[in-house]
LOPA-339578 format. One record per residue: residue in one letter; x, y, z of N, C-alpha, C in turn. Coordinates in steps of 0.001 Angstrom, whole numbers, plus 500000, padded with zeros to 6 digits. Layout:
! residues N
AXYZXYZXYZ/...
This chain:
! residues 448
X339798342599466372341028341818466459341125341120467819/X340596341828469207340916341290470140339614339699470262/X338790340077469509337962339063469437338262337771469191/X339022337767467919339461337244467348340458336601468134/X341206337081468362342418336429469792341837335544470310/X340479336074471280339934335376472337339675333938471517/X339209334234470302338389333163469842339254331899469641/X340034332486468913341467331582468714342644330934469883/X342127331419470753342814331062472107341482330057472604/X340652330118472729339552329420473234339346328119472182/X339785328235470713339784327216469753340758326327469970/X342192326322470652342939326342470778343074325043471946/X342046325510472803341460324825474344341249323786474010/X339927323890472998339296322762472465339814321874471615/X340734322582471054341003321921469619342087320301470290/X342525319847471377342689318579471344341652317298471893/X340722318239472367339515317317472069338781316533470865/X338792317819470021338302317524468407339105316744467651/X340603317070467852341768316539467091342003315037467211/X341515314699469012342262313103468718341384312385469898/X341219311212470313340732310657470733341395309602472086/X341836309862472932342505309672474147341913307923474364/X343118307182474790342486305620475203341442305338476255/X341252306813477386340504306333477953338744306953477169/X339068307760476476337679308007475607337411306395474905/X338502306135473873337935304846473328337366304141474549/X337645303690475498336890302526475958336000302772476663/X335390303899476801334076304897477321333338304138475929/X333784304611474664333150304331473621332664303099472838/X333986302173473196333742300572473176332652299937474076/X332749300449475852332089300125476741330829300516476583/X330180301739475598328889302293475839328382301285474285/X329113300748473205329164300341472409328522298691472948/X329525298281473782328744296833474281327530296645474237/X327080298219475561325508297894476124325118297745474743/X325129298907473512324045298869472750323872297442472190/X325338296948471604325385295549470973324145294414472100/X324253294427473335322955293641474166322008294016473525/X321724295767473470320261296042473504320148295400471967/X320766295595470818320655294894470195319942293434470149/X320521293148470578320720291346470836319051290932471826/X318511291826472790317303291861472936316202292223472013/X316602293464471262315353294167470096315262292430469263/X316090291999468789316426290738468159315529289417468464/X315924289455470001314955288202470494313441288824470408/X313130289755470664311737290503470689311264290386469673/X311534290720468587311016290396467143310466289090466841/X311876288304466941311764286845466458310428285918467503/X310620286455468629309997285198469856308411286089470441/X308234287282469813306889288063470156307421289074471589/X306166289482471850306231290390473301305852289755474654/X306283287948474098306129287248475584307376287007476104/X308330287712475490309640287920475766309551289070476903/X308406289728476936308536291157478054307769290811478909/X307184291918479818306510291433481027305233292198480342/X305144292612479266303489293139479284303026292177478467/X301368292210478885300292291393479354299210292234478511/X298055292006478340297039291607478074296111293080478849/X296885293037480489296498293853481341297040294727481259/X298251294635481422299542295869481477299822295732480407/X299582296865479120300152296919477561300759297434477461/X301331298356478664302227299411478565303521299217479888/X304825298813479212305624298922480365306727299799480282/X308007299644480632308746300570480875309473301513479449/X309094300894478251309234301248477070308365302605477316/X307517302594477475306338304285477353307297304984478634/X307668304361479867308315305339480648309332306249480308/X309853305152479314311534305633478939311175306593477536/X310187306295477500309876307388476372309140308493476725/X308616308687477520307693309801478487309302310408479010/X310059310111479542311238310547480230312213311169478704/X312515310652478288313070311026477201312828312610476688/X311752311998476168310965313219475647311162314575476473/X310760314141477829310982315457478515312052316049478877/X312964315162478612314907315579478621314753316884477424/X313540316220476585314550317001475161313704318505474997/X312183318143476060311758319263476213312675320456476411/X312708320120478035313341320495478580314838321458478283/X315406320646477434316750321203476910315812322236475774/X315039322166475148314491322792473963314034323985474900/X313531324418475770313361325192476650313938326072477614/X315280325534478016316032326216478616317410326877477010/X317636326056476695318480326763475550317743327817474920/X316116327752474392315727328920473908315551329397474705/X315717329961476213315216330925477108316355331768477319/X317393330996477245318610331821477747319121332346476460/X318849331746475087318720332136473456318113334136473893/X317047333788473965316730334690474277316308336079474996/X316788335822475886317319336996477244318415337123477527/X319678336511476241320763336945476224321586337136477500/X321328335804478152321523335807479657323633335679479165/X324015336247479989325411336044479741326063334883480531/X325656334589481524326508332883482031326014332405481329/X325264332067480313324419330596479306325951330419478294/X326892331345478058327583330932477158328478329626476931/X328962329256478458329814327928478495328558327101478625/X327149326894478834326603326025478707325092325465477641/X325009326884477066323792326691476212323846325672475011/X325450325527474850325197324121473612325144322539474404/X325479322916475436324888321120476491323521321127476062/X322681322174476573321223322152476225320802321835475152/X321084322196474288321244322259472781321457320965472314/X322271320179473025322597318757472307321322318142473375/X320895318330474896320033317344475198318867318040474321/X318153318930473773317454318497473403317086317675472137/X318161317989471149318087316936470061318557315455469799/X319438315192470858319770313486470980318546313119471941/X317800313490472908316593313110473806315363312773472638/X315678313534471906314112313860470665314662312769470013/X315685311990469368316116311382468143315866310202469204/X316380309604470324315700308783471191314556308132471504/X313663309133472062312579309115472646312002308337471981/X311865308156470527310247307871469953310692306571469550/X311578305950469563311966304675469588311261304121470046/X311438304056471038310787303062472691309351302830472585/X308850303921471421307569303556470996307253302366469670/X308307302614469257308250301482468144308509300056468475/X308939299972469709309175298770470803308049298048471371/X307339299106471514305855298880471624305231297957470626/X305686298194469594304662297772468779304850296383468260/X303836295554467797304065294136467613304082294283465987/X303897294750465251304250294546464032304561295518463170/X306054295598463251306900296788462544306444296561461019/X306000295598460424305749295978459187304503296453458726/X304234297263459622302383297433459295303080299136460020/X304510299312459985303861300933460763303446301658459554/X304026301749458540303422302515457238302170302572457329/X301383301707457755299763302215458004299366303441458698/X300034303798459935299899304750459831299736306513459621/X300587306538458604300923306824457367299481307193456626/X299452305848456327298239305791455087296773305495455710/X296615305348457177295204305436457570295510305670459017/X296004306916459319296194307315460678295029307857460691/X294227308478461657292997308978462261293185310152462773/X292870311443462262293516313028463046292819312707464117/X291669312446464849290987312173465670291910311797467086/X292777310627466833293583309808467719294822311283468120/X294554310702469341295557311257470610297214310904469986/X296950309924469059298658309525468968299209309763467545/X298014310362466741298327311119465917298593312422465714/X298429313267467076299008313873467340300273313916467803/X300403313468468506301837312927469166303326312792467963/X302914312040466801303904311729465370303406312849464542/X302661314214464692302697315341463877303580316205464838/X302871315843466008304141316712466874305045316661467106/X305911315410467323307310314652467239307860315490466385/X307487314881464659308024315392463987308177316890464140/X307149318020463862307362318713464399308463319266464840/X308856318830465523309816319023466808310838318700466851/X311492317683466017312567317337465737313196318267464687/X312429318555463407312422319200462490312830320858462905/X311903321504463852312616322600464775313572322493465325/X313901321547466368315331321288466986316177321242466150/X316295320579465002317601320307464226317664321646463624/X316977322661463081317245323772462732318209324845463462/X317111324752464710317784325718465785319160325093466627/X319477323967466103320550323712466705321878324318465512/X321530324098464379322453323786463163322422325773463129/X321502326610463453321805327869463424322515328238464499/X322729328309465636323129327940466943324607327565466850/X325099326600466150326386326307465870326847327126464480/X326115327421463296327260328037462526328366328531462468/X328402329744463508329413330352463515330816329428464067/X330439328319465085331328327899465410331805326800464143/X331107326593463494331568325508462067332158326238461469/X331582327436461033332894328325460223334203328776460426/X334082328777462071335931329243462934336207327444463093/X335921326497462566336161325546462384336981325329460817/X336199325520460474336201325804458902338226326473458671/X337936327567459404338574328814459245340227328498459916/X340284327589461091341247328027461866342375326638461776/X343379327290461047344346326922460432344875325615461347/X345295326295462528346220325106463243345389323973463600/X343951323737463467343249322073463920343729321177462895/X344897320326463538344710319123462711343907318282462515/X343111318371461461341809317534461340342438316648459911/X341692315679459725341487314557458385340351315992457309/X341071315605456258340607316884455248338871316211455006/X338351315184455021337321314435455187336115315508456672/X336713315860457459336330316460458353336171318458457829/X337331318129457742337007320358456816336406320524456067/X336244319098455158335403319252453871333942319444454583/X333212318404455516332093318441456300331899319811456988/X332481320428457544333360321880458213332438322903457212/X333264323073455750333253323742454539331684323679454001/X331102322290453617329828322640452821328350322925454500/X329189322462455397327834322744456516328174324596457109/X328987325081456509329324326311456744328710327562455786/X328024327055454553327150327443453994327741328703453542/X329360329191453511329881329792453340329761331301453822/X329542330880455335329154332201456119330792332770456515/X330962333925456384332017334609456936332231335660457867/X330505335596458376330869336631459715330764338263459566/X329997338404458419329959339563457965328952340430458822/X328593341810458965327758342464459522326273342382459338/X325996341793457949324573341337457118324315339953457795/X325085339242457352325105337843457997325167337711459313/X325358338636460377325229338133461484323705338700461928/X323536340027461783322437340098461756321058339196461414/X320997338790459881320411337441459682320439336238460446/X321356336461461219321524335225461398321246335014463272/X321370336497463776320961336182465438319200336567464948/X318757337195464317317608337063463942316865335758463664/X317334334689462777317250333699462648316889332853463853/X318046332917464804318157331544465563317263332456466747/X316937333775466978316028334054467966314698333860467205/X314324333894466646313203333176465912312866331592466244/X313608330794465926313570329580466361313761328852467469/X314091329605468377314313330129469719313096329723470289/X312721330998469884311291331190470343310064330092469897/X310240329506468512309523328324467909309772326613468875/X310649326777469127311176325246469934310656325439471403/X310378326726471527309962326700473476308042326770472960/X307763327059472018306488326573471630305950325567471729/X307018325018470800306880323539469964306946322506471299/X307697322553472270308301321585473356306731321975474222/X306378322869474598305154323104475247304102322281474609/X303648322819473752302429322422472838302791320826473212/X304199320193472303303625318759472012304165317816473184/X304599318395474608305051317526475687302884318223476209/X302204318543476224301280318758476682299950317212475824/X300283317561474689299844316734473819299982315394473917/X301470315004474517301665313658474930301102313589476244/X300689314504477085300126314487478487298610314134478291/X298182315180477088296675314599476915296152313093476521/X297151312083475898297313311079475419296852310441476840/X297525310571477412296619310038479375295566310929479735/X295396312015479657294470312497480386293280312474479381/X293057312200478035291883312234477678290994310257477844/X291470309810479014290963308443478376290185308781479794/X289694307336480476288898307315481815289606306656482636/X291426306305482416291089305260483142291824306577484832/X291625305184485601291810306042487072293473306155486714/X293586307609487444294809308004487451295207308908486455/X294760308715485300295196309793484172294199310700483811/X292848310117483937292005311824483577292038312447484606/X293168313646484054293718314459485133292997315908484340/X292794317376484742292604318287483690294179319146483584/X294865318278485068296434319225485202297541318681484727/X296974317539483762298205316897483433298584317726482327/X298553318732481301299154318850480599300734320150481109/X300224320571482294301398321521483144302286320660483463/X301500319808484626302109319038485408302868318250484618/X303142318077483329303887316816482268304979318266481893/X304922319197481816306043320248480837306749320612482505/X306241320570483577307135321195484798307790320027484974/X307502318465484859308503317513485450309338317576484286/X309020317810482955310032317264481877311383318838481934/X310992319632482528311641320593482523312737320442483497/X311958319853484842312362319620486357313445318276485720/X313525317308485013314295316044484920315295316830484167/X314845317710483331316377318109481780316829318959482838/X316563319474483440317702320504484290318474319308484983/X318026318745485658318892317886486433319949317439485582/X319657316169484142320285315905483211321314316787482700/X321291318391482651321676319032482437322998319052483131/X322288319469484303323612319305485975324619318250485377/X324229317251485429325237316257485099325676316387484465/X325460316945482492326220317498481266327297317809481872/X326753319179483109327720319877483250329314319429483647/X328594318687484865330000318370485891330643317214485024/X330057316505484506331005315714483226331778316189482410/X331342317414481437332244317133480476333167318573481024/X332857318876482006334005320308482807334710319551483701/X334901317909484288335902317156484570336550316821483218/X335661316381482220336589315037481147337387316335480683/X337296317216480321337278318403479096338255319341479803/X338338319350481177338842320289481910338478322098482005/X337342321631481803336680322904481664336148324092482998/X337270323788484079336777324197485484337154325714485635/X337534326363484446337137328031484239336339328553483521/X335442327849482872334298328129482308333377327780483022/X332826326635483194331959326097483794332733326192485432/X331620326881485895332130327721487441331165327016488104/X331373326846489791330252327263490669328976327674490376/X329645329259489819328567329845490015327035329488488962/X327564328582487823326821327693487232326211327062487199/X326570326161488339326181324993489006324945325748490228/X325637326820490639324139327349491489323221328246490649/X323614328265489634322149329291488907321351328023488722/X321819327121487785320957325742487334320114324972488771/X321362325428489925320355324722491525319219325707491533/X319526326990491441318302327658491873317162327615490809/X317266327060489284315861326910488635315543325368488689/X316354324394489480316228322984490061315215323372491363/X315450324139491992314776324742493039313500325146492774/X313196326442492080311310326605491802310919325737491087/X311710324394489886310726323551489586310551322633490662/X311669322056491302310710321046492636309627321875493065/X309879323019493550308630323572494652306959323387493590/X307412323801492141305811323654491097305527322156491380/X306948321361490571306751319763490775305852318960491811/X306326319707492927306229319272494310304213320020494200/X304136320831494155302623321481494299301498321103493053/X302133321075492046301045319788491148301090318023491530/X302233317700491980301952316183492747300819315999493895/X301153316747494588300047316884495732298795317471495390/X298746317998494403297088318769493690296702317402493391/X297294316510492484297118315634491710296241314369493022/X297146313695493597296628313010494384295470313601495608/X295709314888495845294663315100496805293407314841496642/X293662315472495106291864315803494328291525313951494199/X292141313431494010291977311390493757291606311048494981/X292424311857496017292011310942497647290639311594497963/X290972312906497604289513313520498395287784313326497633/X288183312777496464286981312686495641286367310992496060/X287077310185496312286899309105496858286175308058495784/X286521308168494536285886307626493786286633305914493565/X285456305173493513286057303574493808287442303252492954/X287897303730491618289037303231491043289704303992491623/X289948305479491736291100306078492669291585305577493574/X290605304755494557290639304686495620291818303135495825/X291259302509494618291793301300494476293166302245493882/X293436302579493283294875303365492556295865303754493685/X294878304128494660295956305010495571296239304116496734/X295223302711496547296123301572497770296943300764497337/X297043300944496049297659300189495076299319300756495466/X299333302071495144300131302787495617300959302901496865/X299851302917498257300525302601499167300879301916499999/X300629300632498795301394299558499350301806298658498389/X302107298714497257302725297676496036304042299052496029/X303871300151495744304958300948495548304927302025496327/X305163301864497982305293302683498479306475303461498627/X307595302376498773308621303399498402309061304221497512/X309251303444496402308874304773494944307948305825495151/X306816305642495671306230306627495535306428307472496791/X307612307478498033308236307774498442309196308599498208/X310364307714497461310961308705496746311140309375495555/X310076308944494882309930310167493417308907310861494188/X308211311200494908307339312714495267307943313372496622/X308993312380497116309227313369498180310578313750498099/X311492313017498424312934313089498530313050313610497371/X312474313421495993313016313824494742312487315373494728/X311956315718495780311284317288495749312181317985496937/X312491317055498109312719317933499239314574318153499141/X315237316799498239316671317067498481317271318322497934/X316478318599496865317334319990496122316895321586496919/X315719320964497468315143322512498564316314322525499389/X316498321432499902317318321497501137318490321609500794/X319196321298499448320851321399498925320799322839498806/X320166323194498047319887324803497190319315325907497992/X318411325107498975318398326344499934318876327093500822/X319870325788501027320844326180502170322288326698501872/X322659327904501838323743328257501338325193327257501738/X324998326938502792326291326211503479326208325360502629/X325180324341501674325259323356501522325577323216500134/X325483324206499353326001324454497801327487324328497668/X327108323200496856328647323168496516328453322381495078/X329230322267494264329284322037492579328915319838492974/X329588319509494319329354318294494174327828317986494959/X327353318615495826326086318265496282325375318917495126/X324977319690494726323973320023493379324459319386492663/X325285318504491887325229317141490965324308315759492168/X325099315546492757324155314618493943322741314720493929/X322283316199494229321193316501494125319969315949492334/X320969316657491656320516316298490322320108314949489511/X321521314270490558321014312846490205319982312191490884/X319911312450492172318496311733492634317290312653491913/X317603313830491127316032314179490831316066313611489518/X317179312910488923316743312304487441316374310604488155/X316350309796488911316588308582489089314555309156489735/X314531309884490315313235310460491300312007310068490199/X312373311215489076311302311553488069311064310251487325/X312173309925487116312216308573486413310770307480486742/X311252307264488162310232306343489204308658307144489136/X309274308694489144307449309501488759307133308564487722/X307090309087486721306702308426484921306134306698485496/X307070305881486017306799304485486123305128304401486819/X305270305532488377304188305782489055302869305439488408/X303448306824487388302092307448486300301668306215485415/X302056305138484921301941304638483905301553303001484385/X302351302280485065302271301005485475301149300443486336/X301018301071487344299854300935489037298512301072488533/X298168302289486751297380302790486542296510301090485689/X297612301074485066297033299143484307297094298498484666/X297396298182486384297168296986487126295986297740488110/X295059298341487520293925298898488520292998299468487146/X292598298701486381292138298720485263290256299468485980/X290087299805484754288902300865484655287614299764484656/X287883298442483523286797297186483583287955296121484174/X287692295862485441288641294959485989288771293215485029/X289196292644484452289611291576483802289382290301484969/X288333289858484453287998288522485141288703287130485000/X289107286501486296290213284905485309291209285276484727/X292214286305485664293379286495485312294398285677485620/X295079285240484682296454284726485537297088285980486392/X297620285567487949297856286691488549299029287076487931/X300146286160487394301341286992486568301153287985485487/X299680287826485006299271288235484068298641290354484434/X298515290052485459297464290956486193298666292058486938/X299906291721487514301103292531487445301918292713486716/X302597294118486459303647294098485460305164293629486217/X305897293007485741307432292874485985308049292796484327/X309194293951484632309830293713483288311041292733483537/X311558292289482258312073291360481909313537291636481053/X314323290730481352316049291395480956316057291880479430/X315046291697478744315176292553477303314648293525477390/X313931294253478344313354295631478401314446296373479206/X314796295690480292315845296260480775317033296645480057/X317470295535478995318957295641477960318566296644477163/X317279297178476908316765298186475689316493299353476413/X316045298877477671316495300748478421317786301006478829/X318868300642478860320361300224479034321137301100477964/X320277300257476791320806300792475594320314302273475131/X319389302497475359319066304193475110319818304493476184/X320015304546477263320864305157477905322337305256477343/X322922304161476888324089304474476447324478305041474663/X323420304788473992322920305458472922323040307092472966/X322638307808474196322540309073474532323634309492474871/X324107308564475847325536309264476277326413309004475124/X326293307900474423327639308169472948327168309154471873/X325829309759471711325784311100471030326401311975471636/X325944312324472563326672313090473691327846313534473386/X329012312071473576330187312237473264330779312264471956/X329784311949471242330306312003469360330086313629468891/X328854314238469947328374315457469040329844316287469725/X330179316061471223331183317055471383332579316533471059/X332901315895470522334504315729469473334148316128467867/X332544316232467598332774317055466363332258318757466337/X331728319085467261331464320260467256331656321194468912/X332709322097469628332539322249470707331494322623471570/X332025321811473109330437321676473778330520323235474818/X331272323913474356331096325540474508330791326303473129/X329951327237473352329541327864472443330792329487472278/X331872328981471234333229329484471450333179330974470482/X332070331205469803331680332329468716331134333356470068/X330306332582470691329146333650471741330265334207472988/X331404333343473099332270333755474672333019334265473879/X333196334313472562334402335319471901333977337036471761/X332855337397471857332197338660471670332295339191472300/X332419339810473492333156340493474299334048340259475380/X334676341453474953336370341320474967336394341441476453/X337610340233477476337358340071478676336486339353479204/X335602338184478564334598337226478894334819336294478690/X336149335797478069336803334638477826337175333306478841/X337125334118480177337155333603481317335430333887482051/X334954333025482282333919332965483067333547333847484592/X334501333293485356334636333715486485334294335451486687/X333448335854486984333183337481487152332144337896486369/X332428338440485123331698339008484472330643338103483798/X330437337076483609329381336404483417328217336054484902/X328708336064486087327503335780486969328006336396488357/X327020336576488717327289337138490959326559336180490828/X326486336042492139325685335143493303324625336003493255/X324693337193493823323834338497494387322766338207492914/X323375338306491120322187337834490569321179336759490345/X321229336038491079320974334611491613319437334689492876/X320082335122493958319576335162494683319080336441495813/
């Protein structure tokens, strides 16, 4: 019974979020609505006028479309990884935040593989591969693994929420549109919380748990081998398939950070989502820079010290077409969170967001690093280039289409939490006195 209280008091919290939609939400929603209508309006010209609408070339086939999809992807790793970890070690602060995770990794995954179809010059030929893909090809792995992976995520998310669809289902005072209870009712599969059924059912989602921190390994490694099995300089790496699951891990935490301090301002969620939240997430922001930081420097050392003529050309390419980027995605994007997170004085809920955001804007510029410098330092250098031809610069429709996944993400974001809460309100209802965050969910002392 006292459970029950909690639960219903905590439904209670939420329930005018779910119920109605505030003017300054609409024009969050109109405004994120614009960008897409551009990105629109670019995918549009791209079709009709070819890919001389972008800045890739002949030389550079690959531009910021593969970045934003290399980045993506590893958001959703990432979230697929930390939600099943804390799924499963039954960590007790994960409760106000394991369904943030939960949503980046399945709006990052429903994203990501777009940006690849952007790529491509003739959408009516993708069914080919389909019907004469090659198991052989690196990128047929990649669309067994996708799928894959999406197919897991949406499971383990939809088990993950039941219980809260059913105290949805269940709890009398949400004024909802009967259109909404009905959705409530048949996605509730008519679970009632019974002693059989729950059993089945934490069985279940620790199962899949455990399948999605697989699945995110295996096929963010798989997209790593996609570069590292070719010749050209820069990507036959043998460490790229770590070094690709520690940054995609290292960017979704950050992404994460931000979940946080967003929707515990919009939502008012500043007794759940604590401090002390914000410094557990700094301190695993913390050992991934330090890995991040020690496979970057493996990476380039072994290129400088081997001295081989395309490296060599790669890495002057480097330090001096993009020295600052490569400035601040390997350094600042490694040293600011040591120095926020290490320093106790310096923790505070607004410098670890600060922090977070330069390590998502950091990694970002990584990926570009990895991908762009590598096809303007080609393996058979291209003779009688036009020099525009021979650098990449993107162009305002790649930009309006990375714009638009960005705001694409953030309006899932905000659609998934007005239909389902972005606290997991079944898991903070289970024991009695945990309803409030503050204490019994985290010390410092377990931290550090």
């Amino acid at each position: 019974m006292e459970n029950k209280t909690i639960r219903d008091n905590l439904l209670k919290e939420v329930a005018p979020h779910l119920e109605r939609t505030t003017p300054a939400a609409l024009a969050w929603i109109l405004f994120l609505l614009s960008i897409i209508g551009l990105g629109i309006f670019a995918f549009i010209t791209q079709v009709t006028k070819g890919h001389i609408v972008t800045g890739m070339r002949d030389n550079v086939v690959w531009g910021i479309y593969i970045v934003n999809f290399i980045f993506f992807m590893g958001m959703s790793y990432a979230g697929a990884i930390i939600s099943g970890t804390l799924q499963l070690f039954r960590t007790e602060w994960r409760k106000p935040i394991i369904r943030l995770a939960e949503y980046l990794a399945i709006i990052s995954l429903l994203i990501g593989p777009g940006y690849i179809l952007l790529c491509i010059g003739r959408l009516d030929r993708l069914y080919y591969l389909a019907l004469f893909g090659r198991i052989q090809s690196p990128i047929t792995w990649d669309v067994i693994a996708i799928s894959t992976d999406i197919f897991g995520c949406l499971i383990f998310l939809y088990l993950s929420t039941l219980r809260d669809i059913a105290n949805l289902r269940d709890f009398k005072e949400l004024n909802l549109p009967r259109w909404r209870k009905k959705i409530y009712s048949i996605l509730a599969l008519g679970y009632e919380g019974t002693p059989e059924q729950e059993k089945r059912l934490k069985r279940a989602t620790d199962i899949m748990a455990a399948m999605v921190i697989a699945i995110a390994i295996i096929v963010y490694s798989v997209l790593a081998w996609i570069f590292s099995v070719t010749l050209q300089p820069g990507w036959h790496s043998t460490i790229f398939g770590p070094y690709f699951v520690i940054a995609a891990i290292y960017s979704g935490t950050g992404v994460l950070i931000i979940a946080m301090w967003v929707f515990r301002k919009v939502y008012h969620l500043q007794q759940y989502i604590t401090r002390k939240h914000f410094v557990a997430m700094g301190v695993l922001m913390v050992v991934l820079a330090a890995l991040f930081g020690y496979f970057t420097f493996s990476d380039y050392l072994t290129k400088w010290y081997g001295s081989e003529k395309n490296d060599e050309s790669l890495i002057k390419i480097l330090f001096s077409q993009y020295y600052w980027p490569f400035i601040f995605s390997n350094y600042i994007g490694v040293l600011i969170p040591l120095i926020v997170v290490g320093i106790p004085k310096l923790r505070s809920i607004t410098s670890i967001t600060i922090s977070a955001l330069i390590v998502i804007v950091a990694l970002w510029f990584n990926r570009y690093l990895i991908v762009i410098p590598t096809l303007e330092s080609p393996y058979l250098p291209i003779q009688d280039s036009r020099p525009e031809w021979l650098n990449y610069s993107a162009t305002w429709v790649e930009y309006s289409l990375t714009a638009a996944g960005v705001a694409l993400f953030c309006l899932l974001y905000t659609l998934a939490s007005k239909f389902i809460p972005v606290m997991n309100v079944s898991e903070m209802a289970d024991v009695p006195g945990t309803d409030k965050t503050e204490g019994p969910f985290l010390t410092e002392e377990s931290l550090l």
